[in-house]
C-alpha angles and dihedrals in degrees: 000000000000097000090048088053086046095048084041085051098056095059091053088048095050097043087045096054096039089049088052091041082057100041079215134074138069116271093179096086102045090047091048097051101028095104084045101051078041094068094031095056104032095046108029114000102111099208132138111209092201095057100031086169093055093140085232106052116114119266109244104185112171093212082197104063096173088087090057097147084059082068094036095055086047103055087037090057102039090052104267117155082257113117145200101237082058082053099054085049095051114156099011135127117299094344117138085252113079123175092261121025118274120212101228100015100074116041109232093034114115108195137354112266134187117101099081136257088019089099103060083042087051084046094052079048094052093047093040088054093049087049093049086044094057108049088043095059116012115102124201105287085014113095108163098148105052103129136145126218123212125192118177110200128170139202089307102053089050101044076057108104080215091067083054088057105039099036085053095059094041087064106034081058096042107231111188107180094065126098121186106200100202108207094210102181093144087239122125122159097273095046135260114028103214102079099067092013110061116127122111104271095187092053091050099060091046093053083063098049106269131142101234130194106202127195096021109173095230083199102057103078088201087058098053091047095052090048096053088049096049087056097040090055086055111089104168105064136005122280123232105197105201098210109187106208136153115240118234087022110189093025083119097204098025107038109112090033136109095223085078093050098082108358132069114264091234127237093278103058098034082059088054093050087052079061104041092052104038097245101152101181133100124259104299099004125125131180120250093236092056085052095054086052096057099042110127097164095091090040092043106045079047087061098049086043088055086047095050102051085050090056097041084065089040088061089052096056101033103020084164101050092043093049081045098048077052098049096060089035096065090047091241122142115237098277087251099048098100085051097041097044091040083058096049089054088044090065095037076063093053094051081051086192121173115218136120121304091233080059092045095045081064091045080050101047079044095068106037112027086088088059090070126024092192091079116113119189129196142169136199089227104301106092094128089056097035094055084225110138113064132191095277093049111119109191123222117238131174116289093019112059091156094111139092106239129066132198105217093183117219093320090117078166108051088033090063097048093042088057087045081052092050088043090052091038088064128224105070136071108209132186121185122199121208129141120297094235093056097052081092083078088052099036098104096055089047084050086059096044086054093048096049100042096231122152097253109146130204126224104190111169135178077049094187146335093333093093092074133177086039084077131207097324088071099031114095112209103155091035102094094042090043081050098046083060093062099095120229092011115115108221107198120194110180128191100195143029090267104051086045088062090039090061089041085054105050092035089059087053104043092092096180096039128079119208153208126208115209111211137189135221099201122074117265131217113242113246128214122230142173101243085253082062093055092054092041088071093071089067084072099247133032150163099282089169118027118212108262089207129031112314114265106144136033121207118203127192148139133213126340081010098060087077101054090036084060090043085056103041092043083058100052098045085043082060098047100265127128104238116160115200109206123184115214100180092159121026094192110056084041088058092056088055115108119269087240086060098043101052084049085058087042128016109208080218097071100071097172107094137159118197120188122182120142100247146052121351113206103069080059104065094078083078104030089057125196082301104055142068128219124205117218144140106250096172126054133279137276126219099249134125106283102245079053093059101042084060089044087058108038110253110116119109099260085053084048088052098047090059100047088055086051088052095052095045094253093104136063124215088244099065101058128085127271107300128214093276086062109049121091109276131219136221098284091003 
């Protein structure tokens, strides 16, 4: 019992003096749960500090990332590539210790927490892609995927909606290697819990489904390690471990309190806890002999070893499945996939059929789901209207979770971060489908994937006004915008079959961008292209129509618009005019195109431009210069059929070409239709 307090005591001194070194972070937490991570990691937890990526550790995420030196004193002492010297610079510039944990940053970190409740989704994500692994490639007396996943979460995580949605599924699918470790200290930022926290936590998990542990002294390592036994010896559903701790414990004038929850404990009072505690070392310093208790690298390296040797036998018997099992590890596409899917885009060009993007991504998936069979769909409810289950989709259900397509029931949010989970997990490649306009449930999660470069991708269908009679409610008009902010995320938008399985394309092979495919409801026209033109389409924006006189006008659009933008431009070059029609179904991926490229798309000497997208105008003048219009919806929507309101706002091909005429002087402002400032507004419209 002493050398675990003295190797629990090590963590809070180190959290505690890297907190006060950086006058910043928040040492609660650590010191709270430091006697209960002693017990997880040195008595269950399977990891190897010297391969933080072996495909069968455990998976260790901290929900409440917040206590991140909590995480960074344990990977230091267990022998992680993790310093002292990176803990002494915790949260500066550029040091492997930021403030929150950071996927890909810090070895031995899983995912990137902070915003509270994702990391017990990412977790569930993590748990549900070791159960789907598993079934998929281990054999009878072969088991090379049998891992647990632990999240430890506090007040914060669970006060989250997302932990309601996440924590639901999990056990509605029964997910028994996972273990929640609620750090219940009763703390939040503005003091005492209970008075805006006070349902029956506990309750709550069973009700769905969870085995729960409830009263669990934090502090009594016997009792933590009973209780970890007691889940890990439950197979059927998760486990929620209610750990009642104090934060800041051995603080001995601050601990219970919430001024150690985000604020250094000052000099005094960590001297006191020295104290308090009997720590008698300087800042930074630990003893040999706590080092060698913590040591996981021996243990460790003899774990991958075991499992090595497992999976060398396992090549023997199954050498397809093994090099297989390696293959999506590793987070490579089949060696044939950019032939095989640039075929299958090649004859959705030769049917040449019109029809809605939402309808043409599952042509796409069609075609090339069977190509990878570590694809993995989903949908919050709305599989029907995002197109996402195609003939090969196989659901989960309890009890079988051996397929490839999840329901994640109306949970946007959770459905998101648990992608983000399966995408972390490896192995897997999953794409989810709700509603554009409610990507703005989910946005958060899609901000982390981003952040942490991770392949995610983003099914939003019913993408504007398009939708119709549902009204403005369900008509996104900021959405696409909001989403192009979002830094590293490719946002497609495509206006035909063929640039929806281009984006599917190069979004399947963007292993370090996630993505977000942009749908429509509404039919769209086919459009003809050179086969150039078709590969074009992966450098994110290119000449769809070429001028058929000397160039004079440039017009620029993106999905349902692109139609329209080609009717227009058709008329005015039938009629000897120089009109350039330019797709731009993703911006990004344009913008990383060469300048070279990019003044061939668009000459800066062409400075009369026309760009039409139903949504928001500003982001567009970039492109549309002094010189140019654009053509957007900057107010919210109207109930109408969809072709109505497409009239109502501006955007048909006579409205395009008027434009085009203003652009180039032929035109004046009296002759067009009613513009924005006339229509009707809305509150906030």
């Amino acid at each position: 019992m002493e050398s675990r307090r003295k190797r629990a005591n090590a963590v809070r001194f180190l959290s505690m003096d890297a907190v006060q070194e950086a006058n910043s972070g928040h040492p609660g937490a650590p010191m709270g749960l430091a006697d209960i991570a002693e017990v997880l990691w040195n008595d269950f937890l399977r990891h190897n500090p010297g391969d933080p990526a072996w495909p069968d550790r455990d998976r260790f995420i901290l929900s409440n990332g917040h206590g991140s030196m909590l995480l960074y004193s344990l990977l230091h002492l267990s022998g992680y590539d993790l310093s002292l010297q990176d803990l002494k610079d915790f949260r500066q510039l550029h040091s492997r210790t930021p403030g929150h944990p950071e996927y890909g940053l810090t070895p031995g970190v899983e995912t990137t927490t902070g915003p509270l409740g994702q990391g017990l989704a990412n977790a569930v994500g993590m748990a549900l892609g070791e159960r789907m692994l598993a079934d998929r490639f281990n054999r009878k007396g072969h088991r090379i995927v049998d891992h647990a996943t632990y999240v430890v979460l506090g007040d914060g995580c669970l006060m989250e909606g997302i932990s309601h949605e996440a924590a639901s599924l999990a056990g509605t699918l029964g997910l028994g290697k996972l273990t929640a470790i609620y750090d219940d200290n009763g703390i939040s930022i503005d003091g005492l819990v209970r008075d805006w926290f006070a349902e029956d936590r506990a309750k709550r998990f069973e009700a769905y489904g969870w085995h729960v542990i409830p009263h669990i002294n934090g502090h009594d390592p016997e009792a933590v390690h009973d209780a970890l036994e007691e889940a890990r010896a439950v197979t059927d559903r998760p486990s929620l471990l209610c750990c009642q701790t104090t934060i800041g414990f051995g603080a001995p004038h601050m601990a219970g309190s919430h001024k150690t929850h985000g604020a250094p404990l000052g000099k005094d009072e960590i001297q006191a806890a020295r104290e308090h505690l009997d720590w008698r070392f300087e800042p930074f310093v630990i003893p040999d002999e706590i080092y060698q208790g913590w040591d996981a690298r021996e243990k460790g390296q003899s774990l991958q070893q075991e499992w090595e040797a497992g999976f060398s036998k396992y090549q023997q018997a199954f050498p397809e499945l093994a090099a297989e099992f390696l293959r999506v590890f590793a987070g490579n596409l089949p060696r044939d996939f950019p032939e095989m899917a640039e075929q299958a885009i090649f004859k959705l060009a030769e049917k040449g059929e019109s029809l809605a993007t939402r309808k043409a991504s599952k042509k796409a998936l069609e075609a090339i789901g069977p190509l990878l069979p570590e694809l993995v769909g989903g949908s919050s409810d709305l599989s029907g209207s995002n197109q996402t289950e195609w003939s090969g989709s196989r659901a989960l259900v309890p009890g079988d979770l051996s397929g490839n397509y999840i329901h994640y029931g109306v949970r946007e949010f959770a459905m998101a971060a648990i992608m983000n989970g399966l995408a972390l997990h490896k192995g897997l490649i999953p794409y989810g489908g709700t509603f554009l306009v409610f990507s703005d449930y989910s946005r958060n999660a899609i901000r982390l994937a981003a952040l942490m470069g991770i392949r995610s991708i983003f099914v939003l269908t019913h993408d504007s006004i398009g939708v119709g009679e549902d009204g403005p409610t369900h008509q996104p008009v900021e959405h696409i915008s909001s989403l192009r902010l979002i830094p590293n995320l490719n946002v497609w938008r495509p206006c035909d079959s063929v640039e929806c399985g281009m984006a599917w394309k190069t979004s399947l092979e963007g292993a370090s961008t996630p993505s977000a495919l942009i749908l429509t409801r509404q039919a769209t026209r086919h459009q003809e292209r050179t086969v150039q033109g078709i590969r074009n389409i992966q450098r994110g924006g290119y000449v769809l129509l070429e001028a058929e006189a000397s160039l004079e006008a440039i017009i620029i659009a993106t999905g349902s618009e692109v139609e329209p933008a080609v009717e227009a431009a058709a008329d005015l070059n039938s009629r000897g005019r120089g009109v350039r029609v330019v797709s731009m179904p993703c911006l990004e991926i344009f913008e990383s195109q060469s300048r070279e490229y990019q003044e061939e798309v668009l000459p800066r000497a062409v400075e009369a431009r026309v760009v039409v997208e139903a949504g928001v105008s500003a982001p567009w003048y970039k492109y549309a210069g002094r010189e140019g219009r654009v053509l957007g919806i900057d107010r919210f929507g109207e109930s109408a059929p969809g072709k109505e309101l497409f009239t109502y706002f501006g955007l048909t091909t006579e409205q395009i070409r008027n434009a085009v005429e203003e652009v180039l002087g032929e035109k004046k402002r009296e002759s067009e239709p009613e513009t924005q400032a006339d229509l009707p507004g809305r509150l906030g419209g």
